[in-house]
C-alpha positions as CSV (number, residue, x, y, z in Angstrom):
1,X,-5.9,20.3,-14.0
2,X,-3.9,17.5,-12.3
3,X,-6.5,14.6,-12.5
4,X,-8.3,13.3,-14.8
5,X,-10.5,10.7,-13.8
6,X,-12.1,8.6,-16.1
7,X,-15.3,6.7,-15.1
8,X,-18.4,5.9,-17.7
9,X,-17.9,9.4,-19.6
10,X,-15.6,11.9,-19.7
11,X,-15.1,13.6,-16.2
12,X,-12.9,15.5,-15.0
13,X,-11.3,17.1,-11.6
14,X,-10.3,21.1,-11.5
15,X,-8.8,21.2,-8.4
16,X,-8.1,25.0,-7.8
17,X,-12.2,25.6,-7.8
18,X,-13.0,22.3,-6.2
19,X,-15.1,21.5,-9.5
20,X,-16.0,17.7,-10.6
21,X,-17.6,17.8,-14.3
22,X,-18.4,15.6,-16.9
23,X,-20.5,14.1,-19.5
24,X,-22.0,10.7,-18.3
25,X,-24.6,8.3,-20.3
26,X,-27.6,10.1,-19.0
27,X,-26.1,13.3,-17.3
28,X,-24.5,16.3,-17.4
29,X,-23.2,17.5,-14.1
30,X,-21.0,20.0,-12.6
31,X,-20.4,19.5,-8.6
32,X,-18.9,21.5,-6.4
33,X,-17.1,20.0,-3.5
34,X,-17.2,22.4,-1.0
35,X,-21.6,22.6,0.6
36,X,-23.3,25.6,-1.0
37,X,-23.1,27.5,2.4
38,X,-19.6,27.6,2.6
39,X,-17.9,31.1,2.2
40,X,-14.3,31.2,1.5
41,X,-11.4,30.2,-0.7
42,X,-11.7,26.5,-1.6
43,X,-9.0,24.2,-3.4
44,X,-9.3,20.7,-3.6
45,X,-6.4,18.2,-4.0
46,X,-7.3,14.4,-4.8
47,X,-10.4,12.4,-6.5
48,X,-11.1,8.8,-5.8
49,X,-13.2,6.3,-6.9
50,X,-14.0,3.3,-4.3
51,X,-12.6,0.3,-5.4
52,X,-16.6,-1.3,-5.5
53,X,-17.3,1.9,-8.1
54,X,-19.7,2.9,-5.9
55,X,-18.4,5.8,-4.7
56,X,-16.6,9.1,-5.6
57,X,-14.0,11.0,-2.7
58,X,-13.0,14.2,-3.3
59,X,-10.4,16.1,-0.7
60,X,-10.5,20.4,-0.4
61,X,-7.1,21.7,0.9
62,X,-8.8,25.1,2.8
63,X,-11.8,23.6,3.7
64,X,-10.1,20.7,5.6
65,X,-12.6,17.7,4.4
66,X,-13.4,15.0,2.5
67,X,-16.3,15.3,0.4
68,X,-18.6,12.0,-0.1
69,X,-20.1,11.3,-3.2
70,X,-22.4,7.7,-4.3
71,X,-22.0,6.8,-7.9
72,X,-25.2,5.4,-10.1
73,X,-24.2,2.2,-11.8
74,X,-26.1,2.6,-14.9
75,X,-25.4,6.4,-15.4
76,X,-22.4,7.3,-13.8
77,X,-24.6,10.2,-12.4
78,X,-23.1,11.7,-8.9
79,X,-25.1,12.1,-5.7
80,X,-23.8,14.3,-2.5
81,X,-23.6,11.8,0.4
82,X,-21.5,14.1,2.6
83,X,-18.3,16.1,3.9
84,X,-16.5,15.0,6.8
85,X,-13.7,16.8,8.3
86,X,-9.8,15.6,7.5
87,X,-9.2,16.2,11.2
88,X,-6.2,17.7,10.1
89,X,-4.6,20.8,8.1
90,X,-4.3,20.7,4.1
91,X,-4.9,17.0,3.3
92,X,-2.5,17.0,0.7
93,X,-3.4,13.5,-0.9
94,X,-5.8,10.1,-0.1
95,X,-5.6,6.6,-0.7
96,X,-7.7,3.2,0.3
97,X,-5.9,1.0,2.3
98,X,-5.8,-2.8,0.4
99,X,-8.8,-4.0,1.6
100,X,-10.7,-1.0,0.3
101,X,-12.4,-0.6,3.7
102,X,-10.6,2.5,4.8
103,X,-9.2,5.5,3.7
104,X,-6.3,7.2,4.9
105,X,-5.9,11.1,4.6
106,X,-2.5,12.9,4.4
107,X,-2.9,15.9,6.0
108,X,0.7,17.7,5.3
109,X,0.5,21.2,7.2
110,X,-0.8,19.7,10.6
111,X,2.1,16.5,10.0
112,X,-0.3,14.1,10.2
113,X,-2.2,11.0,9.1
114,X,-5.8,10.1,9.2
115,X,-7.5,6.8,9.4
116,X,-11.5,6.4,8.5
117,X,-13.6,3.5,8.0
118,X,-15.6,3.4,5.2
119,X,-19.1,2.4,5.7
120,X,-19.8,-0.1,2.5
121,X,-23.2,0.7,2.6
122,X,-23.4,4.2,2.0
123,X,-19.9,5.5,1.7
124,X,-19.8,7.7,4.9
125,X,-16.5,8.5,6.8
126,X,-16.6,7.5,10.0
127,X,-12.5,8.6,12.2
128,X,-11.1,5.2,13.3
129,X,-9.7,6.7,15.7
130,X,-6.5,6.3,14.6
131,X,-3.6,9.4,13.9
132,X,-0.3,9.1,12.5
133,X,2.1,11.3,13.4
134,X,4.7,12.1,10.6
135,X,6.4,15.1,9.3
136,X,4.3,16.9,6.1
137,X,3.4,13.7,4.4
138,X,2.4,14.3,0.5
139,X,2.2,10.4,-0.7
140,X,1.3,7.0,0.9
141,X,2.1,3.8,-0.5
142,X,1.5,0.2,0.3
143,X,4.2,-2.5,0.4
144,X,2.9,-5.8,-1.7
145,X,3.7,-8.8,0.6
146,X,3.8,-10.7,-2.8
147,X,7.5,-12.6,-3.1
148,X,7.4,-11.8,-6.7
C-alpha cells in the first residue's frame, strides 16, 4: 500500500485492488473504485482529497478513469458520485491545479496530459478540452510565483 490517506478516521488506499477502506466516526466502509459491472483486472494509482474536503478522487490504471467520490462533513462517510474516463492510457498520477478548480491527469502510456474542470457543486469531471502532449509523464508539479 503506497497511500495512506488520512481524513476523519483511519482510511486507507490498496491500490492493486482499487480498494478505499476505513473506519470513520459513524461508518465502516470498504469501496471499490472500479462500478460493480466492470469485468476485468483493475489497479488504481492515486487518491485525492479536494482541497474544500468535499470530495474524494481516486484514479484506476486498467480501467482508464477517474472515479468520483462526495465526502460527508460530519462522518467522513463516502458516496459514489461518478467515473469519468482519463481520456488517456494508465493515468499514472493526479493533482489540483492551485486554484483547486481543476484537475490534471497524467496519463503515462498514451504520453499525455489531461485537463478537467471540477464542478464545485457536486464534484463531477467535466474534459476542458485541453491535452498536453509530453513523453510518459509520472509527476506534475507547480512552480510558486512567491519571491521567497
Amino acid at each position: 500500500m503506497r497511500y495512506n490517506l488520512r481524513y476523519r478516521g483511519r482510511p486507507s488506499f490498496k491500490e492493486k485492488a482499487g480498494i478505499i477502506s476505513g473506519t470513520h466516526v459513524f461508518s465502516r466502509q470498504k469501496l471499490s473504485t472500479l462500478s460493480e459491472y466492470y469485468v476485468g483486472e483493475g489497479q488504481a494509482s492515486a487518491i485525492l482529497i479536494h482541497p474544500s474536503n468535499k470530495f474524494l478522487f481516486a484514479s484506476n490504471r486498467i480501467n482508464d478513469s477517474v472515479t468520483v467520490y462526495s465526502v460527508d462533513e460530519q462522518t467522513g462517510y463516502l458516496r459514489y458520485i461518478s467515473k469519468t474516463s482519463c481520456l488517456g492510457k494508465t493515468p499514472r498520477f493526479m493533482t489540483f491545479d492551485t486554484t483547486g478548480s481543476q484537475l490534471i491527469v497524467a496519463n503515462e502510456d498514451s504520453d499525455s496530459i489531461q485537463v478537467f474542470n471540477i464542478d464545485p457543486n457536486n464534484g463531477e469531471l467535466v474534459f476542458s478540452g485541453q491535452t498536453i502532449k509530453t513523453e510518459s509523464p509520472v509527476c506534475i508539479i507547480f512552480k510558486s510565483n512567491d519571491a521567497n
